[in-house]
Backbone of each chain as ProteinMPNN parsed JSONL, in Angstrom:
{"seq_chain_A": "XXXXXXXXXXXXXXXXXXXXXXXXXXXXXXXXXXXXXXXXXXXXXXXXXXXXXXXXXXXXXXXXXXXXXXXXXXXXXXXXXXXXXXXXXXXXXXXXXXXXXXXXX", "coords_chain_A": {"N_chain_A": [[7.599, -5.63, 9.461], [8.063, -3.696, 6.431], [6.931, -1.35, 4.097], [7.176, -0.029, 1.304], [6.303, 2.755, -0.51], [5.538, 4.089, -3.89], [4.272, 6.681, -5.476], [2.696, 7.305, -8.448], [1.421, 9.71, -10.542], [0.194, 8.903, -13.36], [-0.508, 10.445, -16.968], [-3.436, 10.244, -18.433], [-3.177, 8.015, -22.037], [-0.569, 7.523, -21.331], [-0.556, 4.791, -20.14], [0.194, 2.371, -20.889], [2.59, 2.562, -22.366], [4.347, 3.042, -19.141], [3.433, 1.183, -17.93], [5.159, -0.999, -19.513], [8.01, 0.031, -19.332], [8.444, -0.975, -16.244], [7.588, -3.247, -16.591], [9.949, -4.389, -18.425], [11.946, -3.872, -16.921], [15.365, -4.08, -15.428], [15.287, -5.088, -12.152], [17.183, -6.155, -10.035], [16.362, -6.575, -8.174], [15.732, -9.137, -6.506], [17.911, -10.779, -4.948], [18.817, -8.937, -3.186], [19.289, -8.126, 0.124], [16.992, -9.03, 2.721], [14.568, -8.229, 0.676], [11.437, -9.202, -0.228], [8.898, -8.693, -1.437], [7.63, -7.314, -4.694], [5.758, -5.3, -5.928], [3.773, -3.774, -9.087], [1.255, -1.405, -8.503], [-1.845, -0.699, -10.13], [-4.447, 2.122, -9.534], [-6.669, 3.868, -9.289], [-8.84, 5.127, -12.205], [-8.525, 8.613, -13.233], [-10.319, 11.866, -13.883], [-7.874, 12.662, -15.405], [-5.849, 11.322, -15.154], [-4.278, 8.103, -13.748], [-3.793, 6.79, -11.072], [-0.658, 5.366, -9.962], [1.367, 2.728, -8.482], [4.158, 1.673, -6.872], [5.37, -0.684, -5.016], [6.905, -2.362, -2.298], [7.91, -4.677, 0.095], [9.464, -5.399, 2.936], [11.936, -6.782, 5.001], [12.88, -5.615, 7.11], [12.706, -1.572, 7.666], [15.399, -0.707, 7.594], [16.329, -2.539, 5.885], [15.665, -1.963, 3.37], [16.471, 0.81, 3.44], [19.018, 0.161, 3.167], [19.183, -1.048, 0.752], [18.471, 1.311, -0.785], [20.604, 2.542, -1.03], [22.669, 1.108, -2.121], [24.53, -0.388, -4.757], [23.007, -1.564, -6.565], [20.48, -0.418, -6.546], [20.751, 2.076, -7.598], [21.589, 0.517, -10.201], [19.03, 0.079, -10.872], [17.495, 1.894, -11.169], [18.855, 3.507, -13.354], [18.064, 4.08, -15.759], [15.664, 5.808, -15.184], [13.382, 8.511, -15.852], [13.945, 8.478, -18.573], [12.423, 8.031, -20.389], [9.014, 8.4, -22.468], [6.548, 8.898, -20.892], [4.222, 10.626, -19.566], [3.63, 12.434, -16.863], [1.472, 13.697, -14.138], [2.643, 15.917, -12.06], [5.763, 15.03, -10.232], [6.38, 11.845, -8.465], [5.434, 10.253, -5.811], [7.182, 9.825, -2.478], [6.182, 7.03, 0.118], [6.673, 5.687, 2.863], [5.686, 2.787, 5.104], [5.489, 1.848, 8.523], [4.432, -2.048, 9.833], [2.196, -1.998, 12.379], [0.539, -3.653, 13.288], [-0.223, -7.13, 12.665], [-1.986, -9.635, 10.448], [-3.063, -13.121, 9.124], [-4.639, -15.063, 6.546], [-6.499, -17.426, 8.228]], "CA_chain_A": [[7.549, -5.486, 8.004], [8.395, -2.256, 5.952], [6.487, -1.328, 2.891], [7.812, 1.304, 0.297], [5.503, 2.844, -1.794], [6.038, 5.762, -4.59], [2.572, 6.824, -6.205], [3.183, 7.88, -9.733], [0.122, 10.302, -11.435], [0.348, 8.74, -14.754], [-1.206, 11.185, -17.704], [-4.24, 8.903, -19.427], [-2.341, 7.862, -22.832], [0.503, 7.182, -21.278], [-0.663, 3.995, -19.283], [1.079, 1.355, -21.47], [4.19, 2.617, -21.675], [4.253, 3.404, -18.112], [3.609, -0.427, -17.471], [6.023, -1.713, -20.148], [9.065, 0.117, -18.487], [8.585, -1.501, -15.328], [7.867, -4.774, -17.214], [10.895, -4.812, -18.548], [13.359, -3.397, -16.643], [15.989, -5.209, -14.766], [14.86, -4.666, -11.112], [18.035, -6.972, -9.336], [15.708, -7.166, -6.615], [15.598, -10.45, -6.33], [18.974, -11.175, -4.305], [18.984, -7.813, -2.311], [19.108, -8.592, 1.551], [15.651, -7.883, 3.06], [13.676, -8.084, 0.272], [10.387, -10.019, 0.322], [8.179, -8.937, -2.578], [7.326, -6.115, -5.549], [4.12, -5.373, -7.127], [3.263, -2.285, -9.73], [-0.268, -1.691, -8.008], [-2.773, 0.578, -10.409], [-5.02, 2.309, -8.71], [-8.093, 4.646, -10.061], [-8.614, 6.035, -13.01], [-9.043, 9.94, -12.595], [-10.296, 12.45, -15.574], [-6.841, 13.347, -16.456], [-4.595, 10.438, -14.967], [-4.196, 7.132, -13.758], [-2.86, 6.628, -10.128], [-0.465, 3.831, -10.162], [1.962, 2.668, -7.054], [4.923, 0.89, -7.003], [4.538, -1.058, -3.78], [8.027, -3.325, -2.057], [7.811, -5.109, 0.891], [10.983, -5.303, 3.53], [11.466, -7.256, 6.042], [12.576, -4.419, 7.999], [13.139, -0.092, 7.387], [16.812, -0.6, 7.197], [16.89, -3.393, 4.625], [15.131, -0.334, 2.274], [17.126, 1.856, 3.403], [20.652, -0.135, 2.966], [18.967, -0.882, -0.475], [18.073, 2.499, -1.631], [22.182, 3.272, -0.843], [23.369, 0.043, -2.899], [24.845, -0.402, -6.395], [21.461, -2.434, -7.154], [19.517, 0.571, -6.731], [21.244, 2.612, -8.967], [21.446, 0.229, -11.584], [17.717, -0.37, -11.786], [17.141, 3.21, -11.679], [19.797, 4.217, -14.367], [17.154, 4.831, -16.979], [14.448, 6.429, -14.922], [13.333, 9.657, -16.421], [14.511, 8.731, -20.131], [11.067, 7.517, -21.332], [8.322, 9.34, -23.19], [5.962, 8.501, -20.115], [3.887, 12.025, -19.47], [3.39, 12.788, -15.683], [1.429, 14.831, -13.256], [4.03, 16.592, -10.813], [6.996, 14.136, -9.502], [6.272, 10.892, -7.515], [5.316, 10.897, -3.914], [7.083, 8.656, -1.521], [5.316, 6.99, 1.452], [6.868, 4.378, 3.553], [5.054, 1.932, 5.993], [5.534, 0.621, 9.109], [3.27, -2.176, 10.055], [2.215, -1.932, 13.845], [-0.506, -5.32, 13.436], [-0.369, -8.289, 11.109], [-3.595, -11.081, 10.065], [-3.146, -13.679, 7.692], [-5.617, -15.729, 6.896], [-6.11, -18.729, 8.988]], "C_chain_A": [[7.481, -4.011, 7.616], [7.798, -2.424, 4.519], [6.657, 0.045, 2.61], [6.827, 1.555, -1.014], [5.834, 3.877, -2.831], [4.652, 5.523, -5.394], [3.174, 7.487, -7.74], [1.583, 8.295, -10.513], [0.239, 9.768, -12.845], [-1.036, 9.568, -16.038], [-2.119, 10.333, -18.515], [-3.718, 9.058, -20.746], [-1.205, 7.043, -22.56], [0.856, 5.944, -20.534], [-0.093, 2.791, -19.701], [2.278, 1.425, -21.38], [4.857, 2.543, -20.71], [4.253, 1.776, -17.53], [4.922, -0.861, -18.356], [7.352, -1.624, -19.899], [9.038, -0.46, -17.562], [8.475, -3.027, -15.547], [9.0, -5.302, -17.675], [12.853, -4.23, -18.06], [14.03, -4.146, -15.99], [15.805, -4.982, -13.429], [16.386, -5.004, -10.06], [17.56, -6.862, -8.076], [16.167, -8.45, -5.929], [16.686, -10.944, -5.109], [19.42, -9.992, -3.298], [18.401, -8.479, -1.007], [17.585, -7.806, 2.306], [14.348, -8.375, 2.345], [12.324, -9.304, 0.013], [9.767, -9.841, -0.671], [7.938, -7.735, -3.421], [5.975, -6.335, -6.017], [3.841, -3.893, -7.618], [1.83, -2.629, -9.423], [-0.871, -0.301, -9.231], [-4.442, 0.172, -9.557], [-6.556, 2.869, -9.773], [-8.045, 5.116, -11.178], [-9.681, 7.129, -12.649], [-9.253, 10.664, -13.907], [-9.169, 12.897, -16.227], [-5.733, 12.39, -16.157], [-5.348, 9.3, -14.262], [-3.437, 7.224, -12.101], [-2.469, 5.094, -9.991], [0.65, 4.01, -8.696], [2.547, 1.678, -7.473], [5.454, 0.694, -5.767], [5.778, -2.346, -3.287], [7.722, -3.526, -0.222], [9.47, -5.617, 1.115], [10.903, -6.108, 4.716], [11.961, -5.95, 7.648], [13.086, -3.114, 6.817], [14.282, -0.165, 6.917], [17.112, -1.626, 6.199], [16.731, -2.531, 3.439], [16.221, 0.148, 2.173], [19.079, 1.379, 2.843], [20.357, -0.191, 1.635], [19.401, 0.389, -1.214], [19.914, 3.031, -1.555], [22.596, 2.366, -1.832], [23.834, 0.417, -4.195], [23.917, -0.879, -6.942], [20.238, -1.79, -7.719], [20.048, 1.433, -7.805], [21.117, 1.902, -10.268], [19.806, 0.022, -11.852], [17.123, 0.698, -11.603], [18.16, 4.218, -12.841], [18.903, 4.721, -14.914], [15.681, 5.688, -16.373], [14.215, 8.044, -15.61], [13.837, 9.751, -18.048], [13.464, 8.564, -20.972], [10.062, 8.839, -21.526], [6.658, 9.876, -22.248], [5.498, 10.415, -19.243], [2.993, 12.105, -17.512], [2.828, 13.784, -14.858], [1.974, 15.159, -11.941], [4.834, 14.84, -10.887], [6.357, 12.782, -8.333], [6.547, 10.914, -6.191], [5.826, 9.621, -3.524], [6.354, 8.281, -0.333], [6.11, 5.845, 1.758], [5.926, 4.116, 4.838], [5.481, 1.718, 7.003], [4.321, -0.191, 9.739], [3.374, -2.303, 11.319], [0.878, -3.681, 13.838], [-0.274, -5.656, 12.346], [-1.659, -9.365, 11.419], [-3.382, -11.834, 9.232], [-4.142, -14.775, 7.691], [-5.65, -17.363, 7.307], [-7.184, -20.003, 8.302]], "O_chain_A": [[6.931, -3.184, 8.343], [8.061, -3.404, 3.823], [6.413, 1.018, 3.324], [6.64, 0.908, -2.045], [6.641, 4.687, -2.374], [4.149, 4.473, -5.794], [4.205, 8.16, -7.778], [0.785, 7.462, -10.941], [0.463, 10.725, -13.587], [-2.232, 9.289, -15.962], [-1.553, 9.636, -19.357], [-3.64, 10.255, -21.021], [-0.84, 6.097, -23.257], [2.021, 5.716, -20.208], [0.168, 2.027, -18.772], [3.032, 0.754, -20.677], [5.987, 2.076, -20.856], [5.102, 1.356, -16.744], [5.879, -1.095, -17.618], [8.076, -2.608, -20.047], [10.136, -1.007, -17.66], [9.079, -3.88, -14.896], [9.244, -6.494, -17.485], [14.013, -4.205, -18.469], [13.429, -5.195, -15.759], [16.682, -4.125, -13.326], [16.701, -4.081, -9.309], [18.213, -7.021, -7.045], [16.879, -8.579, -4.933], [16.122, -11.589, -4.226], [20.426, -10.191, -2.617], [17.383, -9.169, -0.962], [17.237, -6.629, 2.399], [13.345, -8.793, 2.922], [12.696, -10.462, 0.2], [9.809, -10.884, -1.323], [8.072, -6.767, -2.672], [5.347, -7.333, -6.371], [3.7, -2.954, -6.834], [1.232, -3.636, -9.801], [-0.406, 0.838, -9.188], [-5.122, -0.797, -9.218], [-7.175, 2.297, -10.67], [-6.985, 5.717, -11.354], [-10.816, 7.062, -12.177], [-8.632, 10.334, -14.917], [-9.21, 13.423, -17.339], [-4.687, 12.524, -16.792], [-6.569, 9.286, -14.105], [-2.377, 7.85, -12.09], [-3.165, 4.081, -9.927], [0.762, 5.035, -8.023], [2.039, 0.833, -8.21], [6.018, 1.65, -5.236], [5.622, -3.392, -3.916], [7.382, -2.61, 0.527], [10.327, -5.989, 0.313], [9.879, -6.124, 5.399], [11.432, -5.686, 8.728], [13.576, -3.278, 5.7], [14.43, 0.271, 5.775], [18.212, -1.559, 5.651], [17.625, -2.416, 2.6], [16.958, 0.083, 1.19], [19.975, 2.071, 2.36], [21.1, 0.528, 0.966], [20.346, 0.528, -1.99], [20.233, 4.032, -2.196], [23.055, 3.047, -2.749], [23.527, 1.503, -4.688], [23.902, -0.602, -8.141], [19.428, -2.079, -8.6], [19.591, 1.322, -8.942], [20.661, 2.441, -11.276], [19.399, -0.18, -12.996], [15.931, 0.603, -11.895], [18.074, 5.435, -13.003], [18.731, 5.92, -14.691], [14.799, 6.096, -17.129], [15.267, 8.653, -15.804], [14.065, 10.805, -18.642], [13.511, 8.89, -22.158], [10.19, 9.937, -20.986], [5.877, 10.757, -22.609], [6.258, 11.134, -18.596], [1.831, 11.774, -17.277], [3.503, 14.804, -14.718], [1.664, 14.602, -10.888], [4.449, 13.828, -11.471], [5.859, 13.199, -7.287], [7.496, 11.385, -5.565], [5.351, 8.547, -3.894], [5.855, 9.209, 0.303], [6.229, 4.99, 0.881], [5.473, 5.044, 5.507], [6.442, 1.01, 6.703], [3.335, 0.421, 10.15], [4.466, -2.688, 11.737], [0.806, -4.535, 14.722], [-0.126, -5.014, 11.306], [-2.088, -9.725, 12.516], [-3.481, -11.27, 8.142], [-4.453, -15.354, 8.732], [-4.984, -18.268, 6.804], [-7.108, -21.162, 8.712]]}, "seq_chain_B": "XXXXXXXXXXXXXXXXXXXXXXXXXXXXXXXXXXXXXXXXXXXXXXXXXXXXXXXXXXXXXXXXXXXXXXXXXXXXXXXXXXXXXXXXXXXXXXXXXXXXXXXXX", "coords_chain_B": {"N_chain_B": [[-3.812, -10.048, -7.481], [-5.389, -8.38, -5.223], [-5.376, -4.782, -3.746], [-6.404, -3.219, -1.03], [-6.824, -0.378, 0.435], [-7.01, 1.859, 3.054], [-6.924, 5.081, 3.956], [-6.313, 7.458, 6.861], [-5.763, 9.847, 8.884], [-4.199, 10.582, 11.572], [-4.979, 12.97, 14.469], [-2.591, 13.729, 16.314], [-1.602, 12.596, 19.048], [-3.566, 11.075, 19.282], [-2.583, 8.472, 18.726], [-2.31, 5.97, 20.103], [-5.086, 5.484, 20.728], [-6.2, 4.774, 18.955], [-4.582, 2.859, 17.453], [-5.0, 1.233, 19.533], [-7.718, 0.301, 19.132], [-7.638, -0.958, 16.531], [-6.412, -3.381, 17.55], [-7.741, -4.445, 19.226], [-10.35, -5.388, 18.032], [-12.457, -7.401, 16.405], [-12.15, -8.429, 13.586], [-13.239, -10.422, 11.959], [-12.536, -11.949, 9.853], [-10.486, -13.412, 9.277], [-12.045, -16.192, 7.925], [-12.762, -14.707, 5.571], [-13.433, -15.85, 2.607], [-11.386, -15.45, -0.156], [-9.581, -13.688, 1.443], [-6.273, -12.476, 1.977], [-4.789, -11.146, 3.944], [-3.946, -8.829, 5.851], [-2.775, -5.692, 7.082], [-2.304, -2.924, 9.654], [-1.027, -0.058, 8.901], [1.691, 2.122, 9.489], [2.345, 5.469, 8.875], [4.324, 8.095, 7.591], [4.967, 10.705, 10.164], [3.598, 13.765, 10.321], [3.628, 17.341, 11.15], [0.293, 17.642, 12.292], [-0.771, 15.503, 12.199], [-0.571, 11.867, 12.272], [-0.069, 9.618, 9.698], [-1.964, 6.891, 9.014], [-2.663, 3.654, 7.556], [-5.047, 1.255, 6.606], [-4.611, -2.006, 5.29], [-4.753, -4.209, 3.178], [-4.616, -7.538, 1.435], [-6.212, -9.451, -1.347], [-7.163, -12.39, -2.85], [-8.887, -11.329, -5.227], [-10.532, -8.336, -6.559], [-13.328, -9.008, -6.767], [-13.433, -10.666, -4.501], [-13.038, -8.844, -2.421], [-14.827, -6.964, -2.878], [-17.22, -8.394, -2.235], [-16.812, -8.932, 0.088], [-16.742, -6.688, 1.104], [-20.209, -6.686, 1.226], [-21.094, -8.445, 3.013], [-22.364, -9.895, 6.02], [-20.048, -10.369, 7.795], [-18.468, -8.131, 7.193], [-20.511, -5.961, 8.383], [-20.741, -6.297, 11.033], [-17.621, -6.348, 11.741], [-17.379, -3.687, 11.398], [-18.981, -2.41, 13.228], [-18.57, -1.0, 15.327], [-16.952, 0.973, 14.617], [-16.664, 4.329, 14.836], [-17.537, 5.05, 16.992], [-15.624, 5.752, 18.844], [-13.002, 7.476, 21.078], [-10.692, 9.173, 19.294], [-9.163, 11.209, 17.043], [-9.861, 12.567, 13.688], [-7.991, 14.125, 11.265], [-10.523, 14.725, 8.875], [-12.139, 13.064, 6.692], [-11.721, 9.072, 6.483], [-10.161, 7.361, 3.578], [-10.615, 5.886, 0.536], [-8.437, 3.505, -1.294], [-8.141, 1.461, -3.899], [-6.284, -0.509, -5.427], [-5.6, -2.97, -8.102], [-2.574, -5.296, -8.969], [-0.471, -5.377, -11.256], [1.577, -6.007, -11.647], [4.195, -8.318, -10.984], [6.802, -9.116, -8.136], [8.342, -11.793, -6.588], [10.961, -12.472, -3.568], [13.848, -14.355, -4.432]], "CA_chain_B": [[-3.947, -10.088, -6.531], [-6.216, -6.804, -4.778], [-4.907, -4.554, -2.274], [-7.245, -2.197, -0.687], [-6.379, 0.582, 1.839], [-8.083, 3.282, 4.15], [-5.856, 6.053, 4.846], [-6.635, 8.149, 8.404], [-4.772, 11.175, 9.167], [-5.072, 10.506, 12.857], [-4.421, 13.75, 14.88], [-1.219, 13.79, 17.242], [-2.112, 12.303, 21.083], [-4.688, 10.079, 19.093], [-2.239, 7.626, 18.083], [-2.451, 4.664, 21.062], [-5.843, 4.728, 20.992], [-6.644, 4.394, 17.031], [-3.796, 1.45, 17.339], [-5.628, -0.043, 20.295], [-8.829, 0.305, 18.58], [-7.414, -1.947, 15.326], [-5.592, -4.194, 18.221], [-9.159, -4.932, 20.139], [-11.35, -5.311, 16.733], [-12.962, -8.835, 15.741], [-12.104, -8.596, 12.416], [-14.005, -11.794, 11.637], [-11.268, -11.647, 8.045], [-9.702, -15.08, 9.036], [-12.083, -17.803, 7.083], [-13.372, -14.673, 4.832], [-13.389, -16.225, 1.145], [-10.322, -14.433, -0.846], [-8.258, -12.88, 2.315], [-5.181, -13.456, 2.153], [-3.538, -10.793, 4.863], [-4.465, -7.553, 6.77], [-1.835, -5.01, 8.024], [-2.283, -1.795, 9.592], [0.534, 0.632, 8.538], [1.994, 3.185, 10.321], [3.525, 6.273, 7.929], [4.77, 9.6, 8.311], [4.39, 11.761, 11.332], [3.366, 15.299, 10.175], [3.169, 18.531, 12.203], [-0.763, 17.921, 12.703], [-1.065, 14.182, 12.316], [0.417, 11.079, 11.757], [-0.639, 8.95, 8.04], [-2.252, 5.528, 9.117], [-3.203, 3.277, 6.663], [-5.17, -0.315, 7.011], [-3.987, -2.296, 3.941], [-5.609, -6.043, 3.323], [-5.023, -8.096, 0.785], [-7.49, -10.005, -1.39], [-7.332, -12.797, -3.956], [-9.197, -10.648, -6.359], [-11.407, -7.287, -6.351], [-14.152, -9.132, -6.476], [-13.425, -11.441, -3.312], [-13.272, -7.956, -1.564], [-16.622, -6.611, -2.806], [-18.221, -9.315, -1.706], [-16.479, -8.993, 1.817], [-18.063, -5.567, 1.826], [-21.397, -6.929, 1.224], [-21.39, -9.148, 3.613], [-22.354, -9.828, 7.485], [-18.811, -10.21, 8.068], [-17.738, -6.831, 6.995], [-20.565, -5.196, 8.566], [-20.142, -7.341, 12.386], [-16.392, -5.848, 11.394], [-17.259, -2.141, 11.356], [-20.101, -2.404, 14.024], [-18.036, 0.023, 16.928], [-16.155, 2.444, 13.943], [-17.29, 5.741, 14.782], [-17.996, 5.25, 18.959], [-14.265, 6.005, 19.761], [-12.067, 8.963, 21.066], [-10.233, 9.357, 18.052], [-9.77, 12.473, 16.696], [-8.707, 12.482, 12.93], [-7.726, 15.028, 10.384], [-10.774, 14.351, 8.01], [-12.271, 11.459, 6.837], [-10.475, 8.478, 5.682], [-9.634, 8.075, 2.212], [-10.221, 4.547, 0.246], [-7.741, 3.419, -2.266], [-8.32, 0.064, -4.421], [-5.537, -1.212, -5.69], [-4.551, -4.491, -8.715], [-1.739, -5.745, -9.369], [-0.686, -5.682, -12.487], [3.455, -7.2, -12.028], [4.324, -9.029, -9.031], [7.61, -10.365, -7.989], [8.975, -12.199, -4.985], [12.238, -12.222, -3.32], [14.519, -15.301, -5.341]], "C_chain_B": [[-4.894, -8.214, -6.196], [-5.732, -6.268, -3.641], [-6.073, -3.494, -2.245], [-6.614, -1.625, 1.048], [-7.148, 1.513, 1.59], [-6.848, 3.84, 4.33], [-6.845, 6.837, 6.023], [-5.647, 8.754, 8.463], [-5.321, 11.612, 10.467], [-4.143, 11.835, 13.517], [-3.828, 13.032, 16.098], [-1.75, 13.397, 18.408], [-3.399, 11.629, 20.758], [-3.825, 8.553, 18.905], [-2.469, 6.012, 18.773], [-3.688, 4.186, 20.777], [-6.336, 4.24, 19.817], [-5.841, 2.978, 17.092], [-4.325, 0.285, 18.551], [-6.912, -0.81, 20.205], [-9.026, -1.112, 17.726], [-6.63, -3.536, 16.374], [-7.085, -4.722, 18.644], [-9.723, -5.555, 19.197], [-11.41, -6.935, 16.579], [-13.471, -8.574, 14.236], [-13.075, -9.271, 11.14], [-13.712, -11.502, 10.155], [-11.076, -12.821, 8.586], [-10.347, -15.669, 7.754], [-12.99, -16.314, 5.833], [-13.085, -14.854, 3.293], [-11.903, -15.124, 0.001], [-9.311, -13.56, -0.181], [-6.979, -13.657, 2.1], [-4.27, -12.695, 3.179], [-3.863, -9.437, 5.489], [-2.89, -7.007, 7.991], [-2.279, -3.417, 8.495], [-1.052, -1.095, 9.827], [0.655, 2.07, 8.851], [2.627, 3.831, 9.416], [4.011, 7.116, 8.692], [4.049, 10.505, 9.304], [4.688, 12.75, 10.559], [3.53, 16.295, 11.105], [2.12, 18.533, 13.039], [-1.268, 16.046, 13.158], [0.021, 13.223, 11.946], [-0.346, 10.059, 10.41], [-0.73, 7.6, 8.943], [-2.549, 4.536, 7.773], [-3.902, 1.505, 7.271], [-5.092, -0.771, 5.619], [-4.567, -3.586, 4.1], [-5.568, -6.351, 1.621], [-5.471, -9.645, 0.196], [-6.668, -10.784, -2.52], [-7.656, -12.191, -5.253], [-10.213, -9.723, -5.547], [-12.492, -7.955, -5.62], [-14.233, -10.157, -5.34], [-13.492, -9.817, -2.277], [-14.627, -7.147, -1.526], [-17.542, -7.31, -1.844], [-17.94, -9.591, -0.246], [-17.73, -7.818, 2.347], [-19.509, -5.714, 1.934], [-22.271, -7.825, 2.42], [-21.688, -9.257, 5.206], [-21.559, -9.85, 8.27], [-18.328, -8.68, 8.261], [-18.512, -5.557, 8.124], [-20.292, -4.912, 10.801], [-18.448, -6.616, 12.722], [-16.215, -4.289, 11.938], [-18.674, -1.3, 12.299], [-20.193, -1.15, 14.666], [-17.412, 1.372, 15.811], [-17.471, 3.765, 14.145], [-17.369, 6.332, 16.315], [-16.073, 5.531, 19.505], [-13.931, 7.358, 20.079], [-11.023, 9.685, 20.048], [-10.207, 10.558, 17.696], [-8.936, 12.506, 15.303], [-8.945, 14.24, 12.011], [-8.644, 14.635, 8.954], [-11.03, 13.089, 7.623], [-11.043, 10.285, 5.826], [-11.018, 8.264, 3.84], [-9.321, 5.975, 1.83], [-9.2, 4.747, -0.817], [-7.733, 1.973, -2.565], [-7.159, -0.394, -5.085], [-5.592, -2.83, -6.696], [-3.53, -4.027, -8.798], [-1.33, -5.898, -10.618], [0.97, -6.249, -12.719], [3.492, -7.478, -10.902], [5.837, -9.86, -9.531], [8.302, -10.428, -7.007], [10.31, -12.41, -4.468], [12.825, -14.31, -3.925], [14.986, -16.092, -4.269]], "O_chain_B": [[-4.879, -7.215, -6.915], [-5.597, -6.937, -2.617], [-6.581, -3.01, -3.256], [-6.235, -2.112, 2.114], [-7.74, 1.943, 0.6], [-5.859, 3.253, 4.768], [-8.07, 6.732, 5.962], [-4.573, 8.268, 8.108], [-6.229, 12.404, 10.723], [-2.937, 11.921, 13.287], [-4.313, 12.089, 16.723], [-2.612, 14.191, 18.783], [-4.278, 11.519, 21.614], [-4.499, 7.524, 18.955], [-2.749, 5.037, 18.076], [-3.872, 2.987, 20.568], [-6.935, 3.165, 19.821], [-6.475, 1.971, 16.777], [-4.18, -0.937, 18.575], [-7.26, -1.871, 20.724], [-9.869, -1.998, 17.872], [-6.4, -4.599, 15.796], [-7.374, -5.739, 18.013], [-9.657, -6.75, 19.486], [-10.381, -7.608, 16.648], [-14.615, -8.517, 13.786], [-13.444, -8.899, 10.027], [-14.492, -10.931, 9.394], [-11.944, -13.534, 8.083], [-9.711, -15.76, 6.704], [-13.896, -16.808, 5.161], [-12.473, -13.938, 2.744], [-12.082, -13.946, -0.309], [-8.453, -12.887, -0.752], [-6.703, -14.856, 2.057], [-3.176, -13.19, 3.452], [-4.64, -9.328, 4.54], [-2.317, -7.488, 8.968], [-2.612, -2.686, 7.562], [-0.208, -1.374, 10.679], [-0.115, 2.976, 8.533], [3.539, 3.202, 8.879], [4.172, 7.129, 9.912], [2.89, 10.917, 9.265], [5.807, 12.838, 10.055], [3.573, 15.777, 12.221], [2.216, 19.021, 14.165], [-1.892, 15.603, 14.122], [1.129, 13.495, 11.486], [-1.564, 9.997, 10.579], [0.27, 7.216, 9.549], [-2.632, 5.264, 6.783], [-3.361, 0.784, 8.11], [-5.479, 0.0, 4.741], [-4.85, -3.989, 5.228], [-6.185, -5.73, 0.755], [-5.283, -10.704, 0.795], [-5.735, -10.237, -3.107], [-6.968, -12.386, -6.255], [-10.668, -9.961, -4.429], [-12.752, -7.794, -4.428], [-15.384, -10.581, -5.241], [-14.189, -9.934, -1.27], [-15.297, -6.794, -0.555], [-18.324, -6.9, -0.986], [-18.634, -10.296, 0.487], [-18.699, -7.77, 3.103], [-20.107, -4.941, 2.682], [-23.475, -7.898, 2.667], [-20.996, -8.407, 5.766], [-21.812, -9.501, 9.423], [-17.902, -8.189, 9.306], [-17.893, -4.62, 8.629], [-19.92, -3.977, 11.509], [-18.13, -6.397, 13.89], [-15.31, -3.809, 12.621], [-19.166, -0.179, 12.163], [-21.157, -0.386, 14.732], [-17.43, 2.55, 16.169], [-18.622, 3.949, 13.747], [-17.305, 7.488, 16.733], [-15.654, 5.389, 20.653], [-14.444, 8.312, 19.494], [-10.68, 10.85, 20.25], [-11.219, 11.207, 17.963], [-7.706, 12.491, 15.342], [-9.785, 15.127, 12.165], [-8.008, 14.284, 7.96], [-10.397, 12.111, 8.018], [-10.131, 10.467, 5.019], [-11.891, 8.819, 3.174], [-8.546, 5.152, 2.318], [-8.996, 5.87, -1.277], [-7.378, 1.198, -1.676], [-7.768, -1.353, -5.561], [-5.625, -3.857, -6.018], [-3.243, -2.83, -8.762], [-1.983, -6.753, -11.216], [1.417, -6.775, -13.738], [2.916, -6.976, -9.937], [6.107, -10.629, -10.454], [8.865, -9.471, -6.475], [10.996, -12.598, -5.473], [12.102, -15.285, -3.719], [15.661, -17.097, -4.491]]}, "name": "protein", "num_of_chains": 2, "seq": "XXXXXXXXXXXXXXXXXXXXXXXXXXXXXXXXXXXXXXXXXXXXXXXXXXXXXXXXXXXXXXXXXXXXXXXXXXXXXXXXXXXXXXXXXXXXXXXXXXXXXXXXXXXXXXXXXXXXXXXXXXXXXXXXXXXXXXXXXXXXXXXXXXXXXXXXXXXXXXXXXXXXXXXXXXXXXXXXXXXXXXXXXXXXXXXXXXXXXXXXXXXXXXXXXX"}
């Protein structure tokens, strides 16, 4: 399993909007080869931001990665950067791999 | 849903034994109340270290509080500290909701 994360500093204010784009955007996840599950994770709130994480599960590295090349990806990043959504620095990527799995028995 | 992760920034020629560490471990997570999954996740190799993370998630926050409180959690984290390990600093929690979720179609 491959998990894709991108951390996004969100500026406090701007924590609605910041959800409501990802609420309604068109993701076309759904039918991409690979993919397994999404979740916008927020994280802490900090005195000047919000750490939030946008968090995809793969069944492997290269299903990501054939993704992140696709026409799928592009279209559900067309509009990134057009919103009013106030940021500290640029979004960090981190990818996963998992070396142990547990589920509960 | 709750995710919670530990990051570790395990130094370089530590890596086998930190992964044999989480491989050995009696978890005792199977029957605990709100688990629903435990991965440890391998990131980026650095210059100095490589990014670990242990990731687990929970029904809700508060099914994970109440892990930490418990004789489970601490039975869990009995041996952390007695190893050869050598990291870059201590680890680093991060709590995690959910606030959109969606699964492959």
């Amino acid at each position: 399993m491959f998990i894709a994360m991108n951390r996004f500093k969100v500026k406090l204010g701007s924590e609605a909007e910041f959800e409501r784009i990802w609420r309604e955007r068109d993701s076309h996840l759904a039918t991409v080869p690979g993919f397994v599950s999404f979740d916008l994770l927020k994280g802490a709130e900090k005195e000047d931001h919000v750490l939030y994480a946008s968090h995809s599960l793969w069944r492997t590295k290269a299903d990501f990665e054939a993704w992140t090349r696709s026409e799928a990806f592009r279209a559900a990043h067309r509009d990134a950067g057009a919103s009013k959504v106030q940021y500290l620095g640029p979004p960090q990527f981190e990818g996963f791999e998992s070396v142990l799995s547990q589920t509960a028995g």
